[in-house]
mmJSON file of the N, C-alpha and C atoms, coordinates in Angstrom:
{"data_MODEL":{"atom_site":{
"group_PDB":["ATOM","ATOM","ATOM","ATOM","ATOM","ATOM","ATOM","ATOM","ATOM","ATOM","ATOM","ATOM","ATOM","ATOM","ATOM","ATOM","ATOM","ATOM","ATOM","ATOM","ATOM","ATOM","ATOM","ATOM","ATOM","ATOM","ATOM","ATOM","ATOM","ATOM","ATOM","ATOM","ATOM","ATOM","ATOM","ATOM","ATOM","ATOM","ATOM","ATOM","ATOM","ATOM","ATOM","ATOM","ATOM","ATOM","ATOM","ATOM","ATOM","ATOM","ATOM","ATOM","ATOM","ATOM","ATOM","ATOM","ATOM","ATOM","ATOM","ATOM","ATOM","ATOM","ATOM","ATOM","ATOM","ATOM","ATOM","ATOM","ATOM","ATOM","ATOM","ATOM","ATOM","ATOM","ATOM","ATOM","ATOM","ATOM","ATOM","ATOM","ATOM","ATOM","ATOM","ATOM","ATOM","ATOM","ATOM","ATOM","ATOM","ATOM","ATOM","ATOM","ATOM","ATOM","ATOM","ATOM","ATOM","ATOM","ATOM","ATOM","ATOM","ATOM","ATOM","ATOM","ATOM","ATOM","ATOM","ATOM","ATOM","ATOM","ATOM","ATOM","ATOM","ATOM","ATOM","ATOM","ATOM","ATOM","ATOM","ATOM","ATOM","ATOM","ATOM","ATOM","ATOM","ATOM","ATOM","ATOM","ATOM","ATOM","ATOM","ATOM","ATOM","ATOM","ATOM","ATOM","ATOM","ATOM","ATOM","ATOM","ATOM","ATOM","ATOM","ATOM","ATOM","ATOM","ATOM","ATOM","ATOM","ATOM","ATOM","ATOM","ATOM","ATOM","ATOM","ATOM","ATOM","ATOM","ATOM","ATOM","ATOM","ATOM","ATOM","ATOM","ATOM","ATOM","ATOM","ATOM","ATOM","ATOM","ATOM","ATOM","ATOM","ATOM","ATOM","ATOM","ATOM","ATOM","ATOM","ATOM","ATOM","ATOM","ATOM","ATOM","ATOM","ATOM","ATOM","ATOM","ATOM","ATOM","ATOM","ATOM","ATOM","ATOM","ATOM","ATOM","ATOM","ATOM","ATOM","ATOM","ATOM","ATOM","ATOM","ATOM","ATOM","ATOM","ATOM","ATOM","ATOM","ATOM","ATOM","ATOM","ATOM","ATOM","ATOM","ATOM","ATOM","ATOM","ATOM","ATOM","ATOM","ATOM","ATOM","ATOM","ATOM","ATOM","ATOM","ATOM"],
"id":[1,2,3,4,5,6,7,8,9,10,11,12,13,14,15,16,17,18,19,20,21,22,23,24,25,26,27,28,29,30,31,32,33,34,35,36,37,38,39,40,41,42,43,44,45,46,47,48,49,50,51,52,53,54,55,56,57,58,59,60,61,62,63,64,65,66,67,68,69,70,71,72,73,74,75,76,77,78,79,80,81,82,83,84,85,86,87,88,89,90,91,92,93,94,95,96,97,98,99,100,101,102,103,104,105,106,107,108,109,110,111,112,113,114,115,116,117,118,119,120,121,122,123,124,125,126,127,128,129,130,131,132,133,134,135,136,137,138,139,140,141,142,143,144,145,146,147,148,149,150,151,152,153,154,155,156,157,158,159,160,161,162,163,164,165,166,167,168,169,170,171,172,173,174,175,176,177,178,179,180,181,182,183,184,185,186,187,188,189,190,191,192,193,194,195,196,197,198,199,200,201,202,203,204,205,206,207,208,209,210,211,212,213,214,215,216,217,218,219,220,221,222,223,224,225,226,227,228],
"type_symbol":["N","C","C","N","C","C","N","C","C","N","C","C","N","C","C","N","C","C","N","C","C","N","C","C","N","C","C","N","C","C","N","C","C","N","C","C","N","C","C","N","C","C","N","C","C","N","C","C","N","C","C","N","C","C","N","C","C","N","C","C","N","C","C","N","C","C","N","C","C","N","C","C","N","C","C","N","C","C","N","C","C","N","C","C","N","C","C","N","C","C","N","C","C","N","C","C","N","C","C","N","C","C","N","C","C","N","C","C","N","C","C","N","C","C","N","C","C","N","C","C","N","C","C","N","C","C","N","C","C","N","C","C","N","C","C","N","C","C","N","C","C","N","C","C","N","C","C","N","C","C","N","C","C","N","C","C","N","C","C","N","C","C","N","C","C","N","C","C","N","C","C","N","C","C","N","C","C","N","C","C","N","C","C","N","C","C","N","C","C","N","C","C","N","C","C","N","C","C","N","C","C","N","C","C","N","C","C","N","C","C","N","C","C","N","C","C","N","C","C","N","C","C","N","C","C","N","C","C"],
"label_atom_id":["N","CA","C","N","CA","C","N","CA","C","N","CA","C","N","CA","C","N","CA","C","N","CA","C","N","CA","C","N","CA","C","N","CA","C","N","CA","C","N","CA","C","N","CA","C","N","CA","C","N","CA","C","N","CA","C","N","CA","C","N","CA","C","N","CA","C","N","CA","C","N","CA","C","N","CA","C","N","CA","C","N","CA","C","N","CA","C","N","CA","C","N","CA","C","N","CA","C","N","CA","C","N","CA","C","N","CA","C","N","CA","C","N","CA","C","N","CA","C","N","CA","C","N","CA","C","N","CA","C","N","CA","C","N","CA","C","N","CA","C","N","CA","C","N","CA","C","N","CA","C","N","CA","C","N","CA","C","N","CA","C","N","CA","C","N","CA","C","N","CA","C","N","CA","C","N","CA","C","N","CA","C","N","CA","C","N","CA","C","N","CA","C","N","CA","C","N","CA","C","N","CA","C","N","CA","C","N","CA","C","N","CA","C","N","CA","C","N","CA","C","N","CA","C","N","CA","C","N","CA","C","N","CA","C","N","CA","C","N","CA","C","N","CA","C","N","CA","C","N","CA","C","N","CA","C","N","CA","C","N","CA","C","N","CA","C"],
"label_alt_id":[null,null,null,null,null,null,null,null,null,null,null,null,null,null,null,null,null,null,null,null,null,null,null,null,null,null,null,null,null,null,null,null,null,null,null,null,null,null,null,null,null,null,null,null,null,null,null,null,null,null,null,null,null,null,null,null,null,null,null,null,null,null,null,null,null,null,null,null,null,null,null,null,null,null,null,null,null,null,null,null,null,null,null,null,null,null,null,null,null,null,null,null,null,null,null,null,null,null,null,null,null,null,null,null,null,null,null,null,null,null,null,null,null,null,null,null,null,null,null,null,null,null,null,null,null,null,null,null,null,null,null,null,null,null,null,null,null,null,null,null,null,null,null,null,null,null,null,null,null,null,null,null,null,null,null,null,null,null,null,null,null,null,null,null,null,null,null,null,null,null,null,null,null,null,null,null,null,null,null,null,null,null,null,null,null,null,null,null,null,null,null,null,null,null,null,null,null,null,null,null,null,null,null,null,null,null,null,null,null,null,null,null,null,null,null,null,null,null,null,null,null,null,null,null,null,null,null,null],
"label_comp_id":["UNK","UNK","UNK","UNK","UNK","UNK","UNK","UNK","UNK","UNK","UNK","UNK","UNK","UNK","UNK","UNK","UNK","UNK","UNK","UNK","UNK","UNK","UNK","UNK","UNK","UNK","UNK","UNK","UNK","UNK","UNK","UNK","UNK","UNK","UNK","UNK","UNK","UNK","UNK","UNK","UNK","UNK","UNK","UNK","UNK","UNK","UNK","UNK","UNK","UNK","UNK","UNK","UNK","UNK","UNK","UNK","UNK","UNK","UNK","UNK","UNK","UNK","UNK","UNK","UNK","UNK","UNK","UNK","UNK","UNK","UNK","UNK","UNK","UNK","UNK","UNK","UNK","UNK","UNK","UNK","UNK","UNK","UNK","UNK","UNK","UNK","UNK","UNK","UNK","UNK","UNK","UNK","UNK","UNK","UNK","UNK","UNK","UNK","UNK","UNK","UNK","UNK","UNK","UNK","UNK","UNK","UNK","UNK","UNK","UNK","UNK","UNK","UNK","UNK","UNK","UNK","UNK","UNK","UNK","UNK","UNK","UNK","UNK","UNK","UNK","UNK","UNK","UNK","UNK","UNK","UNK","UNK","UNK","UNK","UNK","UNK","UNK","UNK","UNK","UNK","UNK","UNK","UNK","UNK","UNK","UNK","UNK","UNK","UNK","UNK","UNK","UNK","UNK","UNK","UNK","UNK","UNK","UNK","UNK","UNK","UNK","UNK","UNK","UNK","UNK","UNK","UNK","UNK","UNK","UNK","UNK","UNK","UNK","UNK","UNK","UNK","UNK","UNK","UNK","UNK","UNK","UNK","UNK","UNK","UNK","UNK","UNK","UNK","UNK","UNK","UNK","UNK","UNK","UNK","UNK","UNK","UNK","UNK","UNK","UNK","UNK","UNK","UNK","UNK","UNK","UNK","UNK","UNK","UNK","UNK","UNK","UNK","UNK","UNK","UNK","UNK","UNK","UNK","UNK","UNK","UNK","UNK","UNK","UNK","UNK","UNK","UNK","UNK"],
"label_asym_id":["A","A","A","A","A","A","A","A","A","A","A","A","A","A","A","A","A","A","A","A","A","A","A","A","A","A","A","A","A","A","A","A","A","A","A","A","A","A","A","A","A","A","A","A","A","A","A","A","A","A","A","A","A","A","A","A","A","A","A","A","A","A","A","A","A","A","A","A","A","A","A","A","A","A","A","A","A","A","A","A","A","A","A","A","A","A","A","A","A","A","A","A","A","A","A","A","A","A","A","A","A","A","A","A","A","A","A","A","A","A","A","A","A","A","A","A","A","A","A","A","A","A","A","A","A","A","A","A","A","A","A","A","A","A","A","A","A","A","A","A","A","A","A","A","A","A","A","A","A","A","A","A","A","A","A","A","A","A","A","A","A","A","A","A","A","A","A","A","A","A","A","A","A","A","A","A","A","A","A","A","A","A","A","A","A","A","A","A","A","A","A","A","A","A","A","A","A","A","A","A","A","A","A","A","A","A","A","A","A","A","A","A","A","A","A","A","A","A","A","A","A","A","A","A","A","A","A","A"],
"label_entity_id":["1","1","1","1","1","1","1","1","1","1","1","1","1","1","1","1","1","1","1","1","1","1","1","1","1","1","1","1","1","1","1","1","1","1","1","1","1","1","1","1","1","1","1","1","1","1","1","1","1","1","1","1","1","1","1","1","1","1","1","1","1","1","1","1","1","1","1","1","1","1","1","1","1","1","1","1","1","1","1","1","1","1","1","1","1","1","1","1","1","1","1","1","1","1","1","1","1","1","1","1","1","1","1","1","1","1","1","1","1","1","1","1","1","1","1","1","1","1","1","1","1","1","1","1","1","1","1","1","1","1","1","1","1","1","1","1","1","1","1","1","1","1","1","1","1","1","1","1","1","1","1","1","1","1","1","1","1","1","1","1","1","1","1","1","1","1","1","1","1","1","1","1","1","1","1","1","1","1","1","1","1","1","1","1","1","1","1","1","1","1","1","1","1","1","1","1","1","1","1","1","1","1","1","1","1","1","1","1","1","1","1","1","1","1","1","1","1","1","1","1","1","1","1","1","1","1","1","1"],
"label_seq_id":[1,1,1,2,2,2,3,3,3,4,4,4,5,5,5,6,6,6,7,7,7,8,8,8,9,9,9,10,10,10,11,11,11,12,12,12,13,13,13,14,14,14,15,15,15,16,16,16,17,17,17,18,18,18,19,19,19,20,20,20,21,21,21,22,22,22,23,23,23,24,24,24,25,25,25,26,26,26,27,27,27,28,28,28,29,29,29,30,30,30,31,31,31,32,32,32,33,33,33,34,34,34,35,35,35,36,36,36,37,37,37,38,38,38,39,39,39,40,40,40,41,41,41,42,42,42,43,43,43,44,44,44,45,45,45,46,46,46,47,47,47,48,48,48,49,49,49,50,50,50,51,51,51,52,52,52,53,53,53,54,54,54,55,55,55,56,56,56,57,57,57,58,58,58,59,59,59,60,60,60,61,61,61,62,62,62,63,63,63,64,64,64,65,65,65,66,66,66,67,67,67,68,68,68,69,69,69,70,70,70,71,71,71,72,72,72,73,73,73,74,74,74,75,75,75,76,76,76],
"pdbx_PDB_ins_code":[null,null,null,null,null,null,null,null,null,null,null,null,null,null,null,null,null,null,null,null,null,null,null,null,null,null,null,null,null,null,null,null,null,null,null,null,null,null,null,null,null,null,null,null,null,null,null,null,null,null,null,null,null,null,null,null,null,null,null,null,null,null,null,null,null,null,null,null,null,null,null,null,null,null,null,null,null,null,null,null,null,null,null,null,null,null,null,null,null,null,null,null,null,null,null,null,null,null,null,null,null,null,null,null,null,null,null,null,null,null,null,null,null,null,null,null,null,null,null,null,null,null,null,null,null,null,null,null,null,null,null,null,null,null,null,null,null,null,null,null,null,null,null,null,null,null,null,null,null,null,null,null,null,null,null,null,null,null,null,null,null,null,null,null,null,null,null,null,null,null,null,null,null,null,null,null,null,null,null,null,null,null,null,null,null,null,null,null,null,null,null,null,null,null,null,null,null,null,null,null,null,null,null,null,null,null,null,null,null,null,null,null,null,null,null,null,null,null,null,null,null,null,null,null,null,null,null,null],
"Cartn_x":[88.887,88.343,89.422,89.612,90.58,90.038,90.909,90.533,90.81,89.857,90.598,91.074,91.549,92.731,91.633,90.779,90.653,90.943,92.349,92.976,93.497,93.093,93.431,94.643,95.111,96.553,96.926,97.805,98.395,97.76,97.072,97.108,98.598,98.844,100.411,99.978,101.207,100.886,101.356,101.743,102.05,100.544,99.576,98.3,97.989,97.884,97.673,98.319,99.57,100.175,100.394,100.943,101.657,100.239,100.357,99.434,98.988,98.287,97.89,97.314,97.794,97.547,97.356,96.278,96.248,97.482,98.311,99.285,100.59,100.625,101.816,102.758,104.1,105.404,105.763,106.881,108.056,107.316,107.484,106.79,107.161,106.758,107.757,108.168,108.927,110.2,109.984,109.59,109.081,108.966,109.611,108.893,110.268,110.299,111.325,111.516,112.75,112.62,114.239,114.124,115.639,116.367,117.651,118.514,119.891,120.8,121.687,123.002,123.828,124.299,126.487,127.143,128.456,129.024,129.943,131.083,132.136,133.396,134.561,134.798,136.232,136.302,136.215,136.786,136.944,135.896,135.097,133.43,133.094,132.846,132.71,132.879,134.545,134.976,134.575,134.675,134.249,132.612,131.789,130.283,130.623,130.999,131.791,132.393,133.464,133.693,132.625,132.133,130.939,129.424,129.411,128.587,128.948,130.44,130.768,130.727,131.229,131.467,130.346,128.926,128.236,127.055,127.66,126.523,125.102,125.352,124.173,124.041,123.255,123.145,124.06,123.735,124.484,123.253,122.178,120.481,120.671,120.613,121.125,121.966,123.44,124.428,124.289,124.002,123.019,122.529,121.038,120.156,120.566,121.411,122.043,122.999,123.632,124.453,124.079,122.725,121.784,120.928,120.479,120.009,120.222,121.783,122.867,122.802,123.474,123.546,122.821,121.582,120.669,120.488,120.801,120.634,121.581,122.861,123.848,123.681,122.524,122.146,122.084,121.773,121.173,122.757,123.957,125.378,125.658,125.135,126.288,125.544],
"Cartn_y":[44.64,45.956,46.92,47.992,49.028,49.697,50.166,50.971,52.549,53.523,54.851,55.143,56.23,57.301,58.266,58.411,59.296,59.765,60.044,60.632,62.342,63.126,64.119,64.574,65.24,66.279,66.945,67.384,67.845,69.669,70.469,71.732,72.051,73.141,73.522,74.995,75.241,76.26,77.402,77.785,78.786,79.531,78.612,79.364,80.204,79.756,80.687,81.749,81.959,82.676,83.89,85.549,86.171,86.749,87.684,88.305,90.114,90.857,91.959,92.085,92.379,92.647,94.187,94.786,96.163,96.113,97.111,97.531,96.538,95.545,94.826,95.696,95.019,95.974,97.137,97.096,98.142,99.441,100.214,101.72,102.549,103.405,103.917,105.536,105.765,106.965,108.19,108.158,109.145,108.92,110.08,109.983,109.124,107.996,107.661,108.266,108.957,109.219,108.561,107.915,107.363,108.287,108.935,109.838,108.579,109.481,108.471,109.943,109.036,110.642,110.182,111.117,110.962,111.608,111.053,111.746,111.011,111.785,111.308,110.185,109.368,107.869,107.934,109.113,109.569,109.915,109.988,110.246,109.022,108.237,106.842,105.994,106.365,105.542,105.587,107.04,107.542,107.061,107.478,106.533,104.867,104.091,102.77,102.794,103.144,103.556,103.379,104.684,104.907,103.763,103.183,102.185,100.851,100.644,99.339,99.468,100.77,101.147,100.82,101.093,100.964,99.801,98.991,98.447,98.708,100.294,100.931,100.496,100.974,100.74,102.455,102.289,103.746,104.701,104.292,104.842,105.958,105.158,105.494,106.503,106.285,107.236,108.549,108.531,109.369,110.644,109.989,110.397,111.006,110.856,111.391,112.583,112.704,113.671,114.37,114.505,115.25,116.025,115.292,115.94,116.467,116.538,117.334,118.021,118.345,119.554,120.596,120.079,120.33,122.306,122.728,123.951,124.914,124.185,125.128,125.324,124.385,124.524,126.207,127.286,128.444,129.049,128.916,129.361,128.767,127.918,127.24,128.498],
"Cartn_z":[97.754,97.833,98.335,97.787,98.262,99.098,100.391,101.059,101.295,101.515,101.134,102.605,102.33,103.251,103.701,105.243,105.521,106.254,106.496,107.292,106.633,107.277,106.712,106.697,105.386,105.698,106.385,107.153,108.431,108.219,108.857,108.616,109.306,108.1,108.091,108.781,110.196,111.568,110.251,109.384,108.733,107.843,108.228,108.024,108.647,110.024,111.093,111.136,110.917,111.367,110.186,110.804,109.189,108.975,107.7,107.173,108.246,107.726,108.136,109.606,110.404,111.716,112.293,112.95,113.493,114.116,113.967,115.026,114.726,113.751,113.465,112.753,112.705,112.392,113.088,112.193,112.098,112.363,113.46,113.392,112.636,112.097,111.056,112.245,111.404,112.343,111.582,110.019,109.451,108.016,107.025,105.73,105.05,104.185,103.483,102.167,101.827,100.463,99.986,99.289,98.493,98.109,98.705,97.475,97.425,96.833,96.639,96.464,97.716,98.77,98.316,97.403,97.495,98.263,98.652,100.029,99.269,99.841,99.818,100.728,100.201,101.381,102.407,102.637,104.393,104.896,104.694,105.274,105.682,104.27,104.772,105.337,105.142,106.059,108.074,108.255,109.338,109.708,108.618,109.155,109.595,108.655,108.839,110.426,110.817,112.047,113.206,112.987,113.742,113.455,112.85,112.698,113.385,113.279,114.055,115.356,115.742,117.153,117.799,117.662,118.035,117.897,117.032,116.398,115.399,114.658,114.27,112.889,112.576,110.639,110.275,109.14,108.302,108.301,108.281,108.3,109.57,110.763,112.35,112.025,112.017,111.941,110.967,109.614,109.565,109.811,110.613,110.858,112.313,112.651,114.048,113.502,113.089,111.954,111.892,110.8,110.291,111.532,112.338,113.349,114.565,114.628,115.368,114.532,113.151,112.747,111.731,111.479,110.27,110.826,112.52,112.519,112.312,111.578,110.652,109.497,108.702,107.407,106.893,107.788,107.628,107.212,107.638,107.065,105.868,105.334,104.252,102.9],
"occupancy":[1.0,1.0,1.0,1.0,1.0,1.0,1.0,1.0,1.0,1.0,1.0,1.0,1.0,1.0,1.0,1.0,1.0,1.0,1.0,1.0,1.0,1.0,1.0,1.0,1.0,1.0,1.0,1.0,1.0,1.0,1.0,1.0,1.0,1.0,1.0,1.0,1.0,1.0,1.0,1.0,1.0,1.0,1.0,1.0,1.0,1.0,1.0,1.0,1.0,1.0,1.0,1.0,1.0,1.0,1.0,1.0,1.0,1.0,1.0,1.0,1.0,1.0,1.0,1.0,1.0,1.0,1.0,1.0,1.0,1.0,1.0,1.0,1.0,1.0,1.0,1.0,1.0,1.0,1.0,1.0,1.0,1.0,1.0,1.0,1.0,1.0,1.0,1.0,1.0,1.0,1.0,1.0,1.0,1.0,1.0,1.0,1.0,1.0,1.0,1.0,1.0,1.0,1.0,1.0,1.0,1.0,1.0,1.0,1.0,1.0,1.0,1.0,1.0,1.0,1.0,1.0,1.0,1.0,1.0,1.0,1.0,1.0,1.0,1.0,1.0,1.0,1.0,1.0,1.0,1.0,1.0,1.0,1.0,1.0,1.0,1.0,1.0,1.0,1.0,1.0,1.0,1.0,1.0,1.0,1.0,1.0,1.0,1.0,1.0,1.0,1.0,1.0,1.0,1.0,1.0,1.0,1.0,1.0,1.0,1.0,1.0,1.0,1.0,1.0,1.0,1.0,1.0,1.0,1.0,1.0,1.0,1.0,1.0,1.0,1.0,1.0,1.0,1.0,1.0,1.0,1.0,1.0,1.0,1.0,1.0,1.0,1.0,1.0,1.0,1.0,1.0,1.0,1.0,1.0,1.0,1.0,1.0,1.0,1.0,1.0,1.0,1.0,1.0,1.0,1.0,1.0,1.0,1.0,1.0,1.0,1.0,1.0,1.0,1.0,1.0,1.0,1.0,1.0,1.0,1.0,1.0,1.0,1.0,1.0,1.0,1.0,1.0,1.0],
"B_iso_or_equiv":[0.0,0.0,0.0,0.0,0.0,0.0,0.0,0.0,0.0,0.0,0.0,0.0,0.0,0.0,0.0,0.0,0.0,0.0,0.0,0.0,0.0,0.0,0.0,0.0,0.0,0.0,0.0,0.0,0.0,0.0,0.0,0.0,0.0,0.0,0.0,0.0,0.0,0.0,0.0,0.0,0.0,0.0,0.0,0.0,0.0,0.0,0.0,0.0,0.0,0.0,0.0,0.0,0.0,0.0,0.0,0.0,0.0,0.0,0.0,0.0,0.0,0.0,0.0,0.0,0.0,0.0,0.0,0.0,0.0,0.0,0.0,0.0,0.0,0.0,0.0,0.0,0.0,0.0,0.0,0.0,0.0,0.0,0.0,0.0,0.0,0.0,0.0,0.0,0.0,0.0,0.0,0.0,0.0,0.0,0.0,0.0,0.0,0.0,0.0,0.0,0.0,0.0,0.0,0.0,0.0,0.0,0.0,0.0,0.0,0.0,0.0,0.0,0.0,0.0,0.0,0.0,0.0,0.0,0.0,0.0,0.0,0.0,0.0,0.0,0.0,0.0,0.0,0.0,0.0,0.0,0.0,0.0,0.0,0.0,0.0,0.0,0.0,0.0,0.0,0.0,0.0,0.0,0.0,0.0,0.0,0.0,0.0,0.0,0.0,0.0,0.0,0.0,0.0,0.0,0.0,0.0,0.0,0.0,0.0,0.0,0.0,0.0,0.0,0.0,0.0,0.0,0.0,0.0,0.0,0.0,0.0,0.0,0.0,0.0,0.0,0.0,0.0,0.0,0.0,0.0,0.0,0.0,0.0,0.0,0.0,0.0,0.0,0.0,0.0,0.0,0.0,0.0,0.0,0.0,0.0,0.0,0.0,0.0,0.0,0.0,0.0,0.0,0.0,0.0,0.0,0.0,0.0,0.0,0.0,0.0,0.0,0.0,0.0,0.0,0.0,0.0,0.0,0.0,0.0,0.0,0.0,0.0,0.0,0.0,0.0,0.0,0.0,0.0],
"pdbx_formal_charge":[null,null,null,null,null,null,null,null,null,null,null,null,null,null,null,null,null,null,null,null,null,null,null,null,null,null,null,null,null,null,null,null,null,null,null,null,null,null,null,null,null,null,null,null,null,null,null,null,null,null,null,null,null,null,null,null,null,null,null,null,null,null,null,null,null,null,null,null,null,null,null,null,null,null,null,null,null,null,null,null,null,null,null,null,null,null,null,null,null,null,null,null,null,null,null,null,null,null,null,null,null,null,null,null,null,null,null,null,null,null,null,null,null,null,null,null,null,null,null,null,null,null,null,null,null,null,null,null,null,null,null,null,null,null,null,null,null,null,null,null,null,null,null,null,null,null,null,null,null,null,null,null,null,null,null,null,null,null,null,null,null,null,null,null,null,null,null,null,null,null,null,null,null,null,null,null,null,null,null,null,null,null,null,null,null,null,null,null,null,null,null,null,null,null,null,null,null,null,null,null,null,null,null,null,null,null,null,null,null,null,null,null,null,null,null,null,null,null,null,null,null,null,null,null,null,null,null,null],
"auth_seq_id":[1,1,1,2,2,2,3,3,3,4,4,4,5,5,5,6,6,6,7,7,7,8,8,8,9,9,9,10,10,10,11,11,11,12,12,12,13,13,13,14,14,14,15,15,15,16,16,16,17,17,17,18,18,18,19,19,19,20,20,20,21,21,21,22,22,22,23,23,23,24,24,24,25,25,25,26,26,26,27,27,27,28,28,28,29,29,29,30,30,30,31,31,31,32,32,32,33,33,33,34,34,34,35,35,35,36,36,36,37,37,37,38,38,38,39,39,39,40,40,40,41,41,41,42,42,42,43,43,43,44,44,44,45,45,45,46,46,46,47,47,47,48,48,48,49,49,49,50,50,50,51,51,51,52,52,52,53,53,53,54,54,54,55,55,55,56,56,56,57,57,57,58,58,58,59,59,59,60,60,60,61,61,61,62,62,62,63,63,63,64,64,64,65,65,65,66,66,66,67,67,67,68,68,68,69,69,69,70,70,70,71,71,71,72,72,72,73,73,73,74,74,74,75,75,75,76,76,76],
"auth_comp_id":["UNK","UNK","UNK","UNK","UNK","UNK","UNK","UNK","UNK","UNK","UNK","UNK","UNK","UNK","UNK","UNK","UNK","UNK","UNK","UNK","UNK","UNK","UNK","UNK","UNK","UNK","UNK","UNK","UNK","UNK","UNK","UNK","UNK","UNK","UNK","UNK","UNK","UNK","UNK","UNK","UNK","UNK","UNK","UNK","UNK","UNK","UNK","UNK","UNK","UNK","UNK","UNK","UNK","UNK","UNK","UNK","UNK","UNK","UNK","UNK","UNK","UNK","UNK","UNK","UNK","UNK","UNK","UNK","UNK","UNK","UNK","UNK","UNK","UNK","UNK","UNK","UNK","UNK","UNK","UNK","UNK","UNK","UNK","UNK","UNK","UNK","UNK","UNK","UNK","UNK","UNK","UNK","UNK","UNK","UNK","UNK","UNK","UNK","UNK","UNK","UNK","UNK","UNK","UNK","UNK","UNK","UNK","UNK","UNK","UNK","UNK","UNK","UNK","UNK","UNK","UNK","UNK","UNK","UNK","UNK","UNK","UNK","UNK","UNK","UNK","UNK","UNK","UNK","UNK","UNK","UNK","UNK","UNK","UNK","UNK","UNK","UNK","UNK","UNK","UNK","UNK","UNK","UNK","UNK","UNK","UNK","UNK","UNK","UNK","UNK","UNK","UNK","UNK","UNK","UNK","UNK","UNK","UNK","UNK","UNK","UNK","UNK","UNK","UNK","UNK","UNK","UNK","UNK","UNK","UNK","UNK","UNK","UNK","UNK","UNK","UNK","UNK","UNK","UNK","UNK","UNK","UNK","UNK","UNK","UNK","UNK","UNK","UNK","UNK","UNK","UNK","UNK","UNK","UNK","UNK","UNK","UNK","UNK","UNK","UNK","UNK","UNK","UNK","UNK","UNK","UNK","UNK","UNK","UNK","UNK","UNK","UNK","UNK","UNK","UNK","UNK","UNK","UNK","UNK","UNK","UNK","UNK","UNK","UNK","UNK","UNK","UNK","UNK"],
"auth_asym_id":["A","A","A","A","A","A","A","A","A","A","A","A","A","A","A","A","A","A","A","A","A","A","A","A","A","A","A","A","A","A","A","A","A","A","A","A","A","A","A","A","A","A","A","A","A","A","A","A","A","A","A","A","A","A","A","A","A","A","A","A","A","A","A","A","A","A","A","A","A","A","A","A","A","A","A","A","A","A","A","A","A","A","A","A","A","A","A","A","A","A","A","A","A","A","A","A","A","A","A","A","A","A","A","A","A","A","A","A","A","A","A","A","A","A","A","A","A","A","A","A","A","A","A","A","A","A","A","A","A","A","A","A","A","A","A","A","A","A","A","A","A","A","A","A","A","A","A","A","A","A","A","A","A","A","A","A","A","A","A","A","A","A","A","A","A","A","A","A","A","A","A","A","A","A","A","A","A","A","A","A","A","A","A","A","A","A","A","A","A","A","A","A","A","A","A","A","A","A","A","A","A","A","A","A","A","A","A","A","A","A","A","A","A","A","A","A","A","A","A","A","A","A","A","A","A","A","A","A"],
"auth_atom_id":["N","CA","C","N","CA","C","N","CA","C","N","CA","C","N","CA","C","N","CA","C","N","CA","C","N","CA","C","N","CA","C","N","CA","C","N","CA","C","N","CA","C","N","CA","C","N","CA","C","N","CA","C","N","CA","C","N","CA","C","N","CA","C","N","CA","C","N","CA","C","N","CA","C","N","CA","C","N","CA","C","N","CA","C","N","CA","C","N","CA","C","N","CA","C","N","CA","C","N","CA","C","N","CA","C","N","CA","C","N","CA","C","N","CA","C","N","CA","C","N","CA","C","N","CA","C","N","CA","C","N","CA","C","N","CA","C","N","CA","C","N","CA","C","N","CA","C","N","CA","C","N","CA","C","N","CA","C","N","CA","C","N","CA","C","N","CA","C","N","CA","C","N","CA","C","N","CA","C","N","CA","C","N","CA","C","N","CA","C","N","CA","C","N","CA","C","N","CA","C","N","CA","C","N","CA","C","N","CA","C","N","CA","C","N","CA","C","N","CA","C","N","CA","C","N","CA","C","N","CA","C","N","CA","C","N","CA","C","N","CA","C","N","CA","C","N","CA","C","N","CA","C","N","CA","C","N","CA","C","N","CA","C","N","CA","C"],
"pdbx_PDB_model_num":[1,1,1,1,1,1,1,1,1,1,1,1,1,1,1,1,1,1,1,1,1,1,1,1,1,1,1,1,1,1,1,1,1,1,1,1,1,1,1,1,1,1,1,1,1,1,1,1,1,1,1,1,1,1,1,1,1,1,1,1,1,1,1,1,1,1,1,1,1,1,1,1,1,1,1,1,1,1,1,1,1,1,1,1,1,1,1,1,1,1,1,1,1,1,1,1,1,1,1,1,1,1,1,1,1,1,1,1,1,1,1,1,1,1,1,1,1,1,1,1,1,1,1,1,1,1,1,1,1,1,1,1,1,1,1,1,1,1,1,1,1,1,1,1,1,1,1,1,1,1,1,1,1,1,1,1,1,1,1,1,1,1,1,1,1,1,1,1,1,1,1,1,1,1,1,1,1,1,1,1,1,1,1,1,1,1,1,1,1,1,1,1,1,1,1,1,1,1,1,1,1,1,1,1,1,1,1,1,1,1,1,1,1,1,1,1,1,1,1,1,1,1,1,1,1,1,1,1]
}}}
């Protein structure tokens, strides 16, 4: 006579876990819109710079830029 297996399969902890949570993630900082931004090398290179220096992303550096100087926009 054969005997069966009732031993069950292991529940895998990746059930539990993950999925939609109130209040989970990334907060957001504001509105994202994709452009796609040319500078000369030397710009870049200078964000680059300033990105290692600190450890920031290029997002960061940026957005720090922009919001030091967005109140000269009114001269150009």
């Amino acid at each position: 006579m054969m005997e069966m297996n009732t031993r069950k399969a292991p529940v895998s902890q990746s059930g539990k876990r993950g999925g939609h949570r109130r209040g989970a993630g990334r907060k957001p900082i504001g509105i994202t819109r994709k452009i796609s931004l040319t500078l000369p090398q030397e710009c870049w290179d200078e964000i680059d710079r300033c990105c290692h220096r600190g450890d920031y992303s290029v997002s960061e550096v940026l957005r720090a830029i922009i919001a030091d100087n967005l109140h000269n926009a009114d001269f150009l």
